[in-house]
C-alpha positions in Angstrom: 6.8 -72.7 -21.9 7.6 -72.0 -26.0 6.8 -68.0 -26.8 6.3 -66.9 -23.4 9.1 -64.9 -21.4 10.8 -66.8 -18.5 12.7 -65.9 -15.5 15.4 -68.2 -16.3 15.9 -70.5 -13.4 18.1 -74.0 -12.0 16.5 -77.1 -13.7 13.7 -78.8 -12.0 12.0 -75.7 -10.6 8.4 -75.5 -11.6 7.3 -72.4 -13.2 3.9 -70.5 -13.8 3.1 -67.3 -16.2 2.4 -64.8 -13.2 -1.3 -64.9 -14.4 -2.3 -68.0 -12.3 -0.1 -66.6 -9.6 -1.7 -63.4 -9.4 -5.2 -61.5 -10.4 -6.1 -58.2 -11.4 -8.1 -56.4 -8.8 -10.2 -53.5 -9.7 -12.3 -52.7 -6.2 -12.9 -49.0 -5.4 -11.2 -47.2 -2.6 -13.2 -48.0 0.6 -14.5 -44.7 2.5 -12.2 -45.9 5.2 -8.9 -46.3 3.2 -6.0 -44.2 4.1 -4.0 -43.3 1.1 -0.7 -45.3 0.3 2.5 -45.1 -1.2 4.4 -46.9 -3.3 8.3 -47.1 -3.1 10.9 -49.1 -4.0 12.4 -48.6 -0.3 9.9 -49.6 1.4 7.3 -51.5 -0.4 3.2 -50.1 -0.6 2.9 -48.1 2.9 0.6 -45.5 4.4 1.2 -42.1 2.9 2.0 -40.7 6.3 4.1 -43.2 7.0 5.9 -43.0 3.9 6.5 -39.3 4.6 7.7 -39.9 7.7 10.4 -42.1 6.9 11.7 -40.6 3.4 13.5 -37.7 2.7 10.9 -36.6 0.2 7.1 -36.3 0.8 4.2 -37.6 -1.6 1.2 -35.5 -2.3 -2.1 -36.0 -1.1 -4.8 -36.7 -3.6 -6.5 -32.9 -3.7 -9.4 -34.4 -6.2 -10.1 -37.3 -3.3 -9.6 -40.7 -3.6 -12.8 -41.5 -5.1 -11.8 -43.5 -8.0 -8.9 -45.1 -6.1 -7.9 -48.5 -5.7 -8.6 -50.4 -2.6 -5.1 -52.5 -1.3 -5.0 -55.7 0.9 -2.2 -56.4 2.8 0.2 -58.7 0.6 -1.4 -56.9 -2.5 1.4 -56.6 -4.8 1.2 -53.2 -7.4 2.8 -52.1 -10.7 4.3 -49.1 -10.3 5.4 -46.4 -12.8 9.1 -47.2 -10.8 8.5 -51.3 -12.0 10.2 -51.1 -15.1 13.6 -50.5 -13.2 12.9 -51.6 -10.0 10.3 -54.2 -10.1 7.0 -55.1 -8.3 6.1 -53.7 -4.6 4.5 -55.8 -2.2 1.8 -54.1 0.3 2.6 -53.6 3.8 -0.6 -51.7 4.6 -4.3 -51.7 3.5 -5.5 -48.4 2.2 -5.9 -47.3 -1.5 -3.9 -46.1 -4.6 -4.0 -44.5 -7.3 -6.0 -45.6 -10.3 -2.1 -45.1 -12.1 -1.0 -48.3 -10.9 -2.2 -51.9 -10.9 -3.0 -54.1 -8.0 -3.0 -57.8 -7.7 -4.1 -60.0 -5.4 -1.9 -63.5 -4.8 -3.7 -66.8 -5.5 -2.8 -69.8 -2.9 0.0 -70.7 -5.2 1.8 -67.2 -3.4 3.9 -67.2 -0.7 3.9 -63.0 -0.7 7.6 -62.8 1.3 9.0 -65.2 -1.5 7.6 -63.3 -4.2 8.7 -59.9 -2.1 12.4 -60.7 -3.2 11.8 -62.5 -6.6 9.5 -59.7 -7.9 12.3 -57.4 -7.3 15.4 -59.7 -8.5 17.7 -58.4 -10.5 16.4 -61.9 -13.0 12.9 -60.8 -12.9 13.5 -57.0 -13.7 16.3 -57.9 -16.6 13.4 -60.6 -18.1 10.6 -58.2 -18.0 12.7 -55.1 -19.8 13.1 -57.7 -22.3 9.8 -58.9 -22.9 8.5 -55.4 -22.7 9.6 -53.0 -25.2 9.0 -49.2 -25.6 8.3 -48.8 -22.0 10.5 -45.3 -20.4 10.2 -43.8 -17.4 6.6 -42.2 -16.4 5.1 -45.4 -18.1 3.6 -48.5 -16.7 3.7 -52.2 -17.3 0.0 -53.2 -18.1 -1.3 -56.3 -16.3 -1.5 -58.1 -19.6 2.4 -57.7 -20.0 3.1 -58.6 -16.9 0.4 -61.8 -17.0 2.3 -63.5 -19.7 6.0 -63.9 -17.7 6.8 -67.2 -17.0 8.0 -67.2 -13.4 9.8 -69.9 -11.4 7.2 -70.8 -8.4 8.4 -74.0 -6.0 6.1 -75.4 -3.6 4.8 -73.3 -1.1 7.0 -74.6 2.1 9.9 -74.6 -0.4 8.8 -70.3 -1.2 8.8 -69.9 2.7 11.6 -71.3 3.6 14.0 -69.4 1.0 12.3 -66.3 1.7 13.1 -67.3 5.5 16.8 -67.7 4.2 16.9 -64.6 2.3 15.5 -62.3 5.5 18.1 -63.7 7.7 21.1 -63.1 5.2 20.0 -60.1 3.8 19.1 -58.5 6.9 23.1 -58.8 8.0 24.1 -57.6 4.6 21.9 -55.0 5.5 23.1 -54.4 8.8 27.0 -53.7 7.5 25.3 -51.1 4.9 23.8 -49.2 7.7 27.3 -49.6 9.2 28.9 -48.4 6.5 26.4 -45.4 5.5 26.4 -44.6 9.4 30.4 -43.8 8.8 29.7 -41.6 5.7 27.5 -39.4 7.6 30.1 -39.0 10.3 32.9 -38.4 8.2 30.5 -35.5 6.7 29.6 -34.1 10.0 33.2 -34.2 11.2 34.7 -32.6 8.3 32.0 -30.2 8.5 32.9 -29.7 12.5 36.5 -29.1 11.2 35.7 -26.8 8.7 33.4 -24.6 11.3 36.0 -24.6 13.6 38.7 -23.6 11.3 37.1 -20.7 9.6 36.1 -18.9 13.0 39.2 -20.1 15.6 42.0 -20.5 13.2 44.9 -23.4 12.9 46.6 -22.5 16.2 44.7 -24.0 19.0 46.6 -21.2 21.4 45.2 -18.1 19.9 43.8 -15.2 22.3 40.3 -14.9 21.7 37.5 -12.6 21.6 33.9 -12.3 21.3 32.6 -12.0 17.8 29.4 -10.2 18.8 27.9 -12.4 16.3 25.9 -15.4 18.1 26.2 -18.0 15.3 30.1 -17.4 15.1 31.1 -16.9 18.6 34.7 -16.5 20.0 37.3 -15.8 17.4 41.1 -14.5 17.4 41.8 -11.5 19.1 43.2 -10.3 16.0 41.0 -11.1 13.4 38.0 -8.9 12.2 34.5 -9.3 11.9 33.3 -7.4 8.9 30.0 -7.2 6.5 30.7 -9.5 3.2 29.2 -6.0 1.3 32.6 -4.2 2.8 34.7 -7.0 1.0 33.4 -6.7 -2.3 30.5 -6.6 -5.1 27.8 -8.8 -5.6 25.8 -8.7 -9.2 23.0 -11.1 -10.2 23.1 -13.3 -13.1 22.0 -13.2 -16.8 18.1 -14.3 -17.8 17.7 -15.5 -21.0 15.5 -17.4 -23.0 15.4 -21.0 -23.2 16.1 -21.3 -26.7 19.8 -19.8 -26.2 20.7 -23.0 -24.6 22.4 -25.9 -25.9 25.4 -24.0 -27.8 27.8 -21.5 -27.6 29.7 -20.2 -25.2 30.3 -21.6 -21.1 27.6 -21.4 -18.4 27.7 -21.5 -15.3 24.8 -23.7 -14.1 23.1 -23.4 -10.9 23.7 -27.0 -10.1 27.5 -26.2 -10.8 27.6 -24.0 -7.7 25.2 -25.9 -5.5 27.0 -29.4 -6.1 30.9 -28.2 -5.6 32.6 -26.4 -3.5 35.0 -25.4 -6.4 33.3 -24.1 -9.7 34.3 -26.8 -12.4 36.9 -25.2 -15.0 34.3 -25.5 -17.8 30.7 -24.8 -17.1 28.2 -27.5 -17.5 26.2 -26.1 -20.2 26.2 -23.6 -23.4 24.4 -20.5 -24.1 24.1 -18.6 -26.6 25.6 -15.2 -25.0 26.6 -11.9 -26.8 29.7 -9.5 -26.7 27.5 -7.8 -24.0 26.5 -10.8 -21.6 29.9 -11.8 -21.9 31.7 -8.1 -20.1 28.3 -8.2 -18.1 28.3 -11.6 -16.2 31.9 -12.5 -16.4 33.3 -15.8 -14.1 37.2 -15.0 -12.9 39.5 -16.5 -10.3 38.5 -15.5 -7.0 34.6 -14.9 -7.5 32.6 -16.5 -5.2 28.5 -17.9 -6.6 26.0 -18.4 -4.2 22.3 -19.9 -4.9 20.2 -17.0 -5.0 16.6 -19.0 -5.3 15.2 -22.2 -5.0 12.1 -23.8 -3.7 13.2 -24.5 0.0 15.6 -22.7 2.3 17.4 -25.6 2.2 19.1 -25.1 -1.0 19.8 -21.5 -0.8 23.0 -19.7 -0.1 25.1 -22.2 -0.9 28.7 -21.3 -2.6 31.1 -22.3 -5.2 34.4 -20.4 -5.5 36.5 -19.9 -9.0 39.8 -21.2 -8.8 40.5 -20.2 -12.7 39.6 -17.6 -14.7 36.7 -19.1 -17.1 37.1 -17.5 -20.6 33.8 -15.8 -22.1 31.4 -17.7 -19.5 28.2 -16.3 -18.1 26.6 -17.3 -14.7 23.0 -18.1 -14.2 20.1 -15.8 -13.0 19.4 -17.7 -10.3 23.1 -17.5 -8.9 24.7 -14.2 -7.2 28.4 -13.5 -7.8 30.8 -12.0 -5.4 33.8 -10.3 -6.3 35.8 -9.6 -3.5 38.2 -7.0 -3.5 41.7 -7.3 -4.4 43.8 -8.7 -1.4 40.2 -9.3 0.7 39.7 -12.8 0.5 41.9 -16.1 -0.4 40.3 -18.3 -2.8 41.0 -21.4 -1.0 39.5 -19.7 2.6 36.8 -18.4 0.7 36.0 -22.2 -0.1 35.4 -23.2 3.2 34.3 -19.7 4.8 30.9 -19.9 3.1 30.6 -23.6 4.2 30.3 -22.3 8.1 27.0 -24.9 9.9 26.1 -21.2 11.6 25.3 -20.0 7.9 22.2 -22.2 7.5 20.5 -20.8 10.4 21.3 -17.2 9.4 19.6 -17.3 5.7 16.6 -19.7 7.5 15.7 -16.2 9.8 16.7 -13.5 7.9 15.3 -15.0 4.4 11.4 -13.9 3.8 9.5 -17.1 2.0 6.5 -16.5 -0.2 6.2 -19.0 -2.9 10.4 -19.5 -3.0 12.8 -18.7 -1.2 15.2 -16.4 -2.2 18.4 -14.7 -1.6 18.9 -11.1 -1.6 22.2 -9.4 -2.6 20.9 -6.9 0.5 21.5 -10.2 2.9 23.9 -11.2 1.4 26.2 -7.9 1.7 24.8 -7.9 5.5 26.2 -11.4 5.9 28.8 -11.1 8.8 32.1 -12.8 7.7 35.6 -13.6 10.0 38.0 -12.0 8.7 41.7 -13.6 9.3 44.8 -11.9 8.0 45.8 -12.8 4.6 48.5 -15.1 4.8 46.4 -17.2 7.8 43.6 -17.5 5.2 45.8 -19.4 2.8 47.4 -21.7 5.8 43.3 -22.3 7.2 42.5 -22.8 3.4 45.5 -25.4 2.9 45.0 -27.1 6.1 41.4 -27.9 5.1 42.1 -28.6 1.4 44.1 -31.8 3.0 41.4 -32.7 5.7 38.9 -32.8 2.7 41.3 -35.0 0.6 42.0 -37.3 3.8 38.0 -37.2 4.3 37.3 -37.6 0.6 39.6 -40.9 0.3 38.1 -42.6 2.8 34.7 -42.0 2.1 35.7 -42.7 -1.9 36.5 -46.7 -0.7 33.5 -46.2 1.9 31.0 -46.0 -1.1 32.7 -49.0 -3.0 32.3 -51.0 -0.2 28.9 -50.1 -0.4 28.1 -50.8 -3.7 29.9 -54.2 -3.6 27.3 -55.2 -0.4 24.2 -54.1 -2.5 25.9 -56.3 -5.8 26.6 -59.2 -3.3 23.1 -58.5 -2.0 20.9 -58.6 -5.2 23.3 -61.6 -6.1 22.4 -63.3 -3.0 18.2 -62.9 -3.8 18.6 -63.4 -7.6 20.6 -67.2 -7.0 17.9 -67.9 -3.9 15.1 -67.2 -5.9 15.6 -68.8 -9.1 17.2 -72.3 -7.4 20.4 -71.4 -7.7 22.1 -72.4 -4.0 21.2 -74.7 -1.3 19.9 -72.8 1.3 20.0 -75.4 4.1 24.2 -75.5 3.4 24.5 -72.3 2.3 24.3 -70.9 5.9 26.1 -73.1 7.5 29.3 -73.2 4.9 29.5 -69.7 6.2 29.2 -68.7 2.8 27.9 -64.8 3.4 30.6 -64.5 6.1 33.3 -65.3 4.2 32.1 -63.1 1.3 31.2 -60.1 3.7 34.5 -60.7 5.1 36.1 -60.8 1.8 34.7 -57.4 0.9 36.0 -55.9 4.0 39.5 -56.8 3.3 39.5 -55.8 -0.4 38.6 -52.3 0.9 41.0 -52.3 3.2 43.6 -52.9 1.0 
């Protein structure tokens, strides 16, 4: 079809522009409509559900859903997401937001073959294409989308490669579930370790004591349970403008702290600082940043320690820096002392919650800490800097594996849909198994 944009596709597949495949459907939310959802996860759901099953939460409409959209099951919807992760299919009835677009299939549509081609990595690459100037927090109109030329066989033809395509993906899925399964238990595990180490030491014989402290419990007889405020000074960070940022000198971000363990040696951002800021909210070798404020508990109090001393950096307001005392605290025990599960617990009661939560130096210098000797800090410290590294390779090929299963996957749909295999050989070549197989080995490697 000359001028229009086409899914490219094997030879001999018909093809229709998506506007005799699908209709615009402008009907107002019915009093009985639940609200949905619209993810790229898991297709156009119930709200509730939605929240129930992700890690974030949508909003309910506060204004109503008056001038919503009503959904039919099998409904497909622009999203302001289908520019980079195509078209969702609807799961449930309900309504939408007036933002997106629905559209209803004709009986050219079978909806679980146009599930997987409306989300191909062939249809998304032909619609950025054909659609220019379109960024993130815009949609694709109806009228763009209308105008695609998209490959469309015969309905028992659409049902029985979406058949195909459910069976293989689901045990492509199944060994990504596998694999993200032994991510989260190499996480917990280190995590275990690094409890364990901070509070009982390397040597597994060790007389122990009560801590007094429930969250810690038993620790060496010899070691000391102290307040962090006894160990040290904590000082708040430097507030200024927005306008000061973007050159300068080094800053210490609060996402530097919250997403490492170890500060980075050069702060992710510039400021514009003076001689004063600079004496004031200094960054040295041994300090230790916490997250003062955020909007949950969840992301408060956690720590980054300085290995290096970083030269005329500043640290942000909405960090807390403790400077322990000379011959105090280790650096490389002060990197996993702060990462102790019990901590969590212990900022979520003692932290008060208004419209943020937020970190006070007060609880902070109240904070009980374990207090090895000196020369055990360093061997706890180097005995976990190699479990991390052991933990941190694995998981490193873990994630590769992963992101080969998801290319093999989006492969796998992108070839089905467009005519690209035989799916009545495919299967039974044992095509998926040997490539599934294949993967395993290279990671093995």
């Amino acid at each position: 079809m000359s001028g229009f944009a086409t899914v490219p596709a094997a030879p001999g597949i018909p093809a229709f522009r998506a506007r005799f495949l699908f209709r615009q459907q402008r009907e107002r939310a019915r009093t009985t409509d639940a609200q949905l959802t619209a993810s790229q996860a898991y297709g156009v759901i119930a709200q509730a559900r939605y929240n129930e099953l992700s890690d974030t939460r949508a909003t309910a409409a506060l204004a109503g859903t008056d001038n919503f959209l009503h959904v039919e099951v099998d409904d497909f919807v622009i999203s302001l997401r289908t520019f980079e992760g195509g078209i969702e299919r609807a799961m449930e009835a309900g309504c939408i937001s007036p933002a997106y677009t629905v559209m209803r299939p004709t009986d050219r549509v079978a909806p679980d073959f146009f599930r997987y081609l409306l989300k191909s990595s062939a249809f998304i690459q032909t619609l950025q294409t054909a659609v220019t100037g379109i960024r993130d927090g815009k949609s694709v109109r109806y009228e763009q989308f209308a105008d695609l030329v998209l490959p469309t066989p015969d309905l028992p033809t659409q049902k029985r490669i979406a058949a195909f395509l459910d069976r293989e993906t689901a045990r492509i899925d199944e060994l990504i579930a596998k694999k993200e399964h032994l991510l989260s238990a190499l996480d917990a595990k280190l995590r275990a370790a690094i409890t364990k180490a901070v509070t009982q030491g390397a040597n597994s014989d060790a007389e122990m004591k009560d801590s007094g402290v429930d969250w810690i419990g038993q620790v060496p007889t010899h070691w000391s349970i102290t307040k962090l405020g006894y160990l040290g000074r904590c000082a708040n960070g430097i507030n200024i403008g927005g306008d000061a940022f973007g050159s300068g000198f080094p800053f210490i971000s609060y996402g530097d702290v919250y997403k490492n363990r170890v500060l980075p040696n050069t702060g992710s951002g510039l400021v514009q600082s003076s001689v004063s800021d600079r004496a004031s909210y200094t960054v040295r070798a041994g300090d230790v940043f916490f997250t003062r404020t955020s909007e949950t508990i969840d992301e408060v109090g956690f720590s980054s320690v300085c290995m290096e001393t970083i030269e005329n950096a500043v640290f942000a307001g909405f960090l807390i820096r403790f400077r322990p005392s000379k011959g105090k605290l280790h650096p490389l025990f002060s990197k996993f002392a702060f990462q102790h599960s019990g901590l969590r617990d212990y900022f979520a009661k003692e932290m008060n919650l208004i419209t943020r939560a937020s970190l006070s130096q007060d609880l902070l210098r109240n904070m009980p800490v374990v207090l090895p000797p000196m020369e055990e800090q360093e061997i706890i410290g180097q005995h976990l800097e190699k479990l991390e590294a052991a933990t941190r390779t694995i998981s490193k090929k873990t994630r590769e594996t992963i992101e080969k299963l998801k290319e093999r996957r989006a492969a796998l749909i992108t070839a089905a849909v467009t005519g690209q295999i035989d799916e009545d050989t495919y299967g039974k070549a044992g095509n998926t198994s040997e490539t599934l197989d294949r993967i395993e080995e290279e990671m093995q490697a």
